[in-house]
C-alpha positions in Angstrom: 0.0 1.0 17.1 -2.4 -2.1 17.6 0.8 -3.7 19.2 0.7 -0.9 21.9 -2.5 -0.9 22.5 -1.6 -4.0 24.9 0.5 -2.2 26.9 -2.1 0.5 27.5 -0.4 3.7 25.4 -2.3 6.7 24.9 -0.3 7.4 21.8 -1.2 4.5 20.1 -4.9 4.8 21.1 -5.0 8.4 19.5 -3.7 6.8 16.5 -5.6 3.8 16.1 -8.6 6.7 16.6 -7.0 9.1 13.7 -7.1 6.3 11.5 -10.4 4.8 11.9 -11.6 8.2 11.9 -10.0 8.6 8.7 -11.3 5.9 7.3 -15.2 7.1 7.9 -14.6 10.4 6.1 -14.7 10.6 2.7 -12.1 12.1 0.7 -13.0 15.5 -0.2 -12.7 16.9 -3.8 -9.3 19.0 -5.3 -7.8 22.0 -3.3 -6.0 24.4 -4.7 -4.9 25.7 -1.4 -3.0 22.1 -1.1 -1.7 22.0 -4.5 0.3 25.0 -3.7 1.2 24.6 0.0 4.2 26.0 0.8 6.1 22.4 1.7 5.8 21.6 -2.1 8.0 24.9 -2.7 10.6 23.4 0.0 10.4 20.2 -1.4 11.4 21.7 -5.2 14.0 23.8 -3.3 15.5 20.9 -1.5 15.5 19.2 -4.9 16.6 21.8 -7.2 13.8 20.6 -9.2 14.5 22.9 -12.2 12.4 22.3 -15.5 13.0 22.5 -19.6 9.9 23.8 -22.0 9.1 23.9 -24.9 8.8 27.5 -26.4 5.7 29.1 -24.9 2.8 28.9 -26.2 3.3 25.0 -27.0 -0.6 24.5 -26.1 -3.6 25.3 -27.4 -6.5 27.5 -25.0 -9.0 25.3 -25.0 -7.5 22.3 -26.5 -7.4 19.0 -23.7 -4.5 17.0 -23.9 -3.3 13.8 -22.4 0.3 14.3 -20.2 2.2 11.0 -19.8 5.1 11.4 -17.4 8.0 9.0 -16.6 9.4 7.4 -15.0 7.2 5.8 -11.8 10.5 4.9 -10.1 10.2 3.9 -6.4 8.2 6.5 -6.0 7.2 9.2 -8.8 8.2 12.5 -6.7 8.8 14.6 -9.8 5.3 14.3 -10.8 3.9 15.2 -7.3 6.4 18.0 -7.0 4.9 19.7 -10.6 1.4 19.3 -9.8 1.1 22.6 -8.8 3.8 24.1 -11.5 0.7 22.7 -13.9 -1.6 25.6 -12.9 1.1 28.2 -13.7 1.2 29.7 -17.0 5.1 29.8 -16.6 4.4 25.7 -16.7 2.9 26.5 -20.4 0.8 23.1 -19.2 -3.5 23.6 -19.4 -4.9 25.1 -16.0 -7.6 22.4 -15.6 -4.8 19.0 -15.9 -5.8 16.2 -12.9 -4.4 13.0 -12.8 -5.6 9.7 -12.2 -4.0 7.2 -9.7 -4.4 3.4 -8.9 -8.0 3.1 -7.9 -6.5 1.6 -4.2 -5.1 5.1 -3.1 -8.4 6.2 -3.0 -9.7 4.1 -0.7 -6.7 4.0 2.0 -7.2 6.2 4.8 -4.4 9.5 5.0 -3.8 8.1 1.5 -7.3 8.7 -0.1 -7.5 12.3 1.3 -3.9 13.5 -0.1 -4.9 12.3 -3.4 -8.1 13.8 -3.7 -6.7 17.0 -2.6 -4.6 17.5 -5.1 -7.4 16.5 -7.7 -6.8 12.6 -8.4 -9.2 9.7 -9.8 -8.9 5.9 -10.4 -6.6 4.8 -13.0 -9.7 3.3 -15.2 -10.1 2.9 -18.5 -13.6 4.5 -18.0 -12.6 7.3 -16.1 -9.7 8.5 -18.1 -12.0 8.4 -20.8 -14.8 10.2 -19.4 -12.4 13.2 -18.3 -10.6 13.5 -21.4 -14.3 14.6 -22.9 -13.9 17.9 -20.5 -10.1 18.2 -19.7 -6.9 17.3 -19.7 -5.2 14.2 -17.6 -2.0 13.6 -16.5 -1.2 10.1 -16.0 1.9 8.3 -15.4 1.5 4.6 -17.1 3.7 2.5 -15.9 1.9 2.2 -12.7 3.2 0.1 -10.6 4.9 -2.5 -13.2 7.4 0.6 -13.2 8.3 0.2 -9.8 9.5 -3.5 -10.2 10.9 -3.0 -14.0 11.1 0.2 -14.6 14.0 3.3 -13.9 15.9 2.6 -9.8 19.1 3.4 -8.6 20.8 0.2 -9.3 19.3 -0.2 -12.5 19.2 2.4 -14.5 17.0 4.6 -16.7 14.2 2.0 -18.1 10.3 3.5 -18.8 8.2 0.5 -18.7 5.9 1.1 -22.2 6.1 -1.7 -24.3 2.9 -3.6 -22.7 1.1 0.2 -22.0 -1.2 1.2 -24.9 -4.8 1.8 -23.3 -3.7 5.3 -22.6 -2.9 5.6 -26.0 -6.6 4.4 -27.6 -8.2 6.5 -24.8 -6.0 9.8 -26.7 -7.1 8.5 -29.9 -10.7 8.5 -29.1 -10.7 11.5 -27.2 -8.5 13.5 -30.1 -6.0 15.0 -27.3 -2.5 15.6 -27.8 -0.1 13.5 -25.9 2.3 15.8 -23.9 5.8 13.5 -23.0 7.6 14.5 -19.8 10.3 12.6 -18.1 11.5 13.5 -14.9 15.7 12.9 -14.5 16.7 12.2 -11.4 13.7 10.5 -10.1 15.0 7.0 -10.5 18.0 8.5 -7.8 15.1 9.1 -4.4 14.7 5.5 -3.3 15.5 2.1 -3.6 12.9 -0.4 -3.3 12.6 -4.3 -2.5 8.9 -6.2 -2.7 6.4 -8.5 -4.3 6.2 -7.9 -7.7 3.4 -10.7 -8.4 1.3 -9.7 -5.2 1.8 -5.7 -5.7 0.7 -6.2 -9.8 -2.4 -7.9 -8.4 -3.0 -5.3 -5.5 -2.2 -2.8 -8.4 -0.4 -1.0 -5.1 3.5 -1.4 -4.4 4.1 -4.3 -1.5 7.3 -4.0 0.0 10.2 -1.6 1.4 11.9 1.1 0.1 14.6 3.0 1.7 17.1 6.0 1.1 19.7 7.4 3.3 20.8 5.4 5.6 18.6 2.5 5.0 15.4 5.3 6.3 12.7 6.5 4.0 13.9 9.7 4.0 15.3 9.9 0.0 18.5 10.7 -1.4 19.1 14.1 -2.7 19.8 13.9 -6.1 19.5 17.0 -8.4 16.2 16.5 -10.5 15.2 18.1 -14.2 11.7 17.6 -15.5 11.8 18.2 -19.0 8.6 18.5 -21.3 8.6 17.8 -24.7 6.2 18.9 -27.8 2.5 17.9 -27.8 2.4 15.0 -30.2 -1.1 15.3 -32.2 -3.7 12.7 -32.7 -6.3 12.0 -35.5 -9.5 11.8 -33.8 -10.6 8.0 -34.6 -14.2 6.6 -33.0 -12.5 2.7 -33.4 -8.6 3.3 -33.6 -7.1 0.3 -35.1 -4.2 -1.7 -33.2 -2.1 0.3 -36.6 -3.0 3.7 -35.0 -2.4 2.8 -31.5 1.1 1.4 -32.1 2.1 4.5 -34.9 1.5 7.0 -31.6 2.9 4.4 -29.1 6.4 4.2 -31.4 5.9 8.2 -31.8 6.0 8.9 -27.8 8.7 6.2 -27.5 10.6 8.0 -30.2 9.7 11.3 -28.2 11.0 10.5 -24.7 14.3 8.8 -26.3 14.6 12.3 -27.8 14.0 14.2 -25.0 16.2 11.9 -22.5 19.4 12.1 -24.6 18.8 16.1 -25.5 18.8 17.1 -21.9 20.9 14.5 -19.3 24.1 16.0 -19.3 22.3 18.9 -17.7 22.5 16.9 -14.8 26.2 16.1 -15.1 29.0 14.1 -16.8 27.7 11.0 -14.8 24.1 11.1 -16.6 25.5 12.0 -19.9 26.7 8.6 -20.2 23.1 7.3 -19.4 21.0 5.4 -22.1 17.2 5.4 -21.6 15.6 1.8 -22.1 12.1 0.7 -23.3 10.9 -2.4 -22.1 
């Protein structure tokens, strides 16, 4: 857009003005009315995002849990496609579930406002402790390491977890449940080619991605999100590093289990898959 500026386009002026203009407003707070617009409906239709459950009621009324999805992928569309499934009682999830996102997606213009929106806040270790006091957080903790290391097209089903424990402690402290989800088929969308040392630092992806046809429009693979049981906590003030790696082998153990039980929904080609923590 800057580029056109020089040759005078009135196109590229109004967006050069959209996006200064975006940047001067501030986020906003969650909407309801965008976590259930109608394009995230098309978008699970165009998908066939189907997803498996534990027997209903697997939660507690009034009980806060911490729900750690996987995998990032290229791009983590399964989780942004159940957002609004969360505030469903079909879901069985809580009603009052946010997540929290790298801190720098709330401060990019377009980027800051979508995320707000649909109730987001930064990815801190502060903040996810201070919201699991009043409710429950969904969180997806590979971040962007998951991008560069974790589950892609060429490389098959990987969660990056065996570095990721703060989420953990912050469970332990708070005393919620961890919820395991995995999304199949997300790893299918995009591919993706960048700077893993520059993005890590960033703590936002730096590069390309690309589906069909080389364009960002994704591939179409047929996705499953599947939930598994609530895996309790002891409440502990000062978890030790024992405590933290007993519920980090448990949610391991957990998405291993859930993986293998349901990928030959998806087909002969995924029942052959074998999920990877690194």
């Amino acid at each position: 857009a800057l580029w056109a500026l020089r040759a005078r386009s009135p196109v590229a002026a109004a967006l050069v003005a959209l996006f200064c203009l975006a940047a001067a407003l501030p986020p906003g707070s969650k909407s309801q009315a965008f976590r259930h617009a109608g394009v995230w409906d098309w978008w699970r239709r165009h998908f066939g995002l189907r997803a498996v459950v534990p027997p209903l009621p697997y939660t507690t009324p009034g009980t806060r849990y911490l729900v750690a999805q996987f995998p990032h992928a290229t791009f983590p569309m399964g989780t942004l496609l159940n957002a609004a499934i969360t505030d469903s009682p079909q879901g069985g999830m809580p009603p009052s579930v946010e997540g929290v996102v790298a801190d720098v997606l709330l401060r990019l213009p377009v980027f800051k406002h979508i995320f707000a929106a649909a109730g987001c806040h930064p990815a801190d270790g502060a903040t996810l402790a201070r919201l699991l006091k009043t409710r429950s957080v969904a969180i997806i903790p590979e971040g962007v390491a998951g991008i560069f290391h974790g589950a892609s097209r060429s490389g098959g089903e990987r969660v990056y977890l065996s570095a990721r424990r703060g989420f953990l402690r912050a469970a332990l402290v708070a005393g919620t449940p961890v919820i395991p989800v995995y999304h199949l088929g997300n790893s299918q969308l995009l591919s993706f080619v960048g700077l893993p040392r520059l993005s890590r630092r960033l703590r936002v992806s730096v590069g390309l991605f690309f589906g069909v046809g080389g364009s960002p429009y994704p591939h179409r693979p047929r996705m499953l999100t599947v939930v598994g049981d609530p895996l309790p906590v002891v409440q502990a003030d000062h978890p030790t590093r024992a405590d933290v790696d007993a519920l980090h082998a448990r949610l391991c153990a957990a998405l291993g289990t859930l993986f293998d039980a349901h990928k030959a929904l998806l087909g002969p080609e995924w029942a052959a898959k074998k999920l990877e923590i690194v």
